[in-house]
C-alpha positions in Angstrom: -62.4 -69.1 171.8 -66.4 -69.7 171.6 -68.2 -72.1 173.0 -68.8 -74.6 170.2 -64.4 -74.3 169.7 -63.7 -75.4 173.6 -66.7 -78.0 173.4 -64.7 -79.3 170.7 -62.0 -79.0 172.2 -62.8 -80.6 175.7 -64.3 -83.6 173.8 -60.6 -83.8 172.0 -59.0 -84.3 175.1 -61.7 -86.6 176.8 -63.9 -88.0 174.1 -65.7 -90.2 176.9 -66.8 -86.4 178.4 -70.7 -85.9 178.1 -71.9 -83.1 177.4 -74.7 -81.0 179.5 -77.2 -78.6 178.0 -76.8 -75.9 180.5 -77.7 -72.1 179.4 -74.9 -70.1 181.6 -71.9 -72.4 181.5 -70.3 -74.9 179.2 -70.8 -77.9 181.0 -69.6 -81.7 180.6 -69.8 -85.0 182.9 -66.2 -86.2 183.1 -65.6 -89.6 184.1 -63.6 -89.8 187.9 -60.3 -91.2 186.3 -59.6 -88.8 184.0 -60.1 -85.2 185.6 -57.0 -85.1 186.6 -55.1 -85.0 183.3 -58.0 -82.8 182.1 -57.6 -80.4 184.9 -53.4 -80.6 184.3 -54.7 -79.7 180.4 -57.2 -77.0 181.6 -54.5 -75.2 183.8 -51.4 -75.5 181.3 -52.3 -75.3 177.9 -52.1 -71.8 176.5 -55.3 -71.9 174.8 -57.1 -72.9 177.7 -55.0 -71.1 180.8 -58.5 -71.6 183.2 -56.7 -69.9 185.8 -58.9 -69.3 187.9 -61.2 -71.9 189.9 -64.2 -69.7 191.3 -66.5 -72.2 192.8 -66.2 -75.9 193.6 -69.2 -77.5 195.5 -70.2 -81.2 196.4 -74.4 -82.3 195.5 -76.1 -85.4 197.1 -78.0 -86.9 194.1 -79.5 -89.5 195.6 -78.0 -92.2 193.7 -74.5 -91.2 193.0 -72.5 -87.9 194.9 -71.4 -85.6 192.3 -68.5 -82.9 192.8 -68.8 -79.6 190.4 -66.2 -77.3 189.6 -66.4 -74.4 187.7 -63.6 -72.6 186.0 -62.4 -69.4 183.9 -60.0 -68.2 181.7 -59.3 -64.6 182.8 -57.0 -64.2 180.0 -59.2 -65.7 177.5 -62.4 -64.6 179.1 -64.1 -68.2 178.8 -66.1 -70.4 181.6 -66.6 -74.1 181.9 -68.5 -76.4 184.3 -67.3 -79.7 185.2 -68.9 -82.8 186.6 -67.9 -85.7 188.1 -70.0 -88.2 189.2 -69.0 -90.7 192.4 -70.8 -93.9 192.3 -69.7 -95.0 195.6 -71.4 -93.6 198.3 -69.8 -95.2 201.1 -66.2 -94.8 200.1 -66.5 -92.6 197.0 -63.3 -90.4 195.6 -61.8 -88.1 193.3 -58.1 -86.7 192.6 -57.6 -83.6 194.4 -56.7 -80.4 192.2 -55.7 -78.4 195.0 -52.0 -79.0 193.7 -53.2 -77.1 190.1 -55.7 -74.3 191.5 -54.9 -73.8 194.9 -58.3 -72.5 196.2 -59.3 -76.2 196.0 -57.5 -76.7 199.1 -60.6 -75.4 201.6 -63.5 -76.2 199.3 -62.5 -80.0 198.8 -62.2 -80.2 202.8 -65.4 -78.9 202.5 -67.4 -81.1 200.4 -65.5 -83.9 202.9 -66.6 -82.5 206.0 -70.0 -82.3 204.5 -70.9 -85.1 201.9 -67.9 -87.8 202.8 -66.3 -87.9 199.5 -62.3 -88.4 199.3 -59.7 -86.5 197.5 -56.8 -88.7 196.9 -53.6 -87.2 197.7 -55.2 -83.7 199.4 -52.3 -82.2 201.3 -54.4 -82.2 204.4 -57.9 -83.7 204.4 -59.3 -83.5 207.8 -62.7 -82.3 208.7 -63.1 -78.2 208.3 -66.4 -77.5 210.4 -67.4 -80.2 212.2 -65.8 -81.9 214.7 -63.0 -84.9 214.4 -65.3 -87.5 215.7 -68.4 -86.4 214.4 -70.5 -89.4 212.6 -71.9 -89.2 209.4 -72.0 -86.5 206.6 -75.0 -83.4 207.1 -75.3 -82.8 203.8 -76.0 -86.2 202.6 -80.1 -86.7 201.7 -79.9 -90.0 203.9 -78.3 -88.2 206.7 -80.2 -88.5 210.3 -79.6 -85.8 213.0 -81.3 -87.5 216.0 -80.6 -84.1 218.0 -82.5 -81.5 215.8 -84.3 -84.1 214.0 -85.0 -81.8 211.1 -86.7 -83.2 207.8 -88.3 -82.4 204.7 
């Protein structure tokens, strides 16, 4: 499948997706509530089968927290980069997809430990570097380390 086929065919299944200009991957802004299903579609349907989840990361954008994933088909040899964009800082979330790609397990605790955003229904969310009772969230732009005091 080419690009401008799974473009089309991503919009078909979320026609609310926007789509990114990006030169390396295919890549679309998904609205929160509906990456699950996507992802379920993603993983399942034959002509699709992104099997393989090969990097999920967390980014402080200053005015909204955004989680990206990015995905191939190694059956299909096709790659795809989702986006999807939490509004709430304080008490932002997304579904966990560590059920459908199990890699997702470590890297969502990850973008926890670091940037504070939830993954509803994660088989075991819980800090993965830092400390139980540490405050706050080190990769967050409006973090404050009064120890270090590092800035930019």
């Amino acid at each position: 499948m080419d690009n401008a086929t799974l473009k089309e065919r991503i919009l078909g299944l979320v026609p609310d997706a926007e789509f990114q200009e990006n030169k390396q991957f295919l890549t679309f802004i998904i609205p929160p509530a509906r990456m699950l299903d996507l992802a379920v579609a993603l993983k399942t349907e034959t002509d699709l089968a992104f099997d393989f989840l090969f990097c999920l990361s967390g980014v402080d954008m200053i005015k909204f927290l955004e989680v990206v994933y990015h995905f191939e088909s190694t059956i299909h040899k096709h790659q795809l980069a989702l986006k999807v964009r939490v509004a709430d800082r304080e008490n932002g979330s997304v579904e966990t997809v560590s059920n459908i790609w199990r890699t997702a397990e470590f890297h969502e605790r990850e973008i926890y430990d670091l940037l504070g955003i939830r993954f509803n229904n994660h088989p075991d969310l819980r800090r993965i570097f830092l400390e139980e009772d540490w405050k706050g969230h080190p990769l967050r732009k409006d973090y404050v380390d009064e120890v270090n005091i590092v800035e930019l």
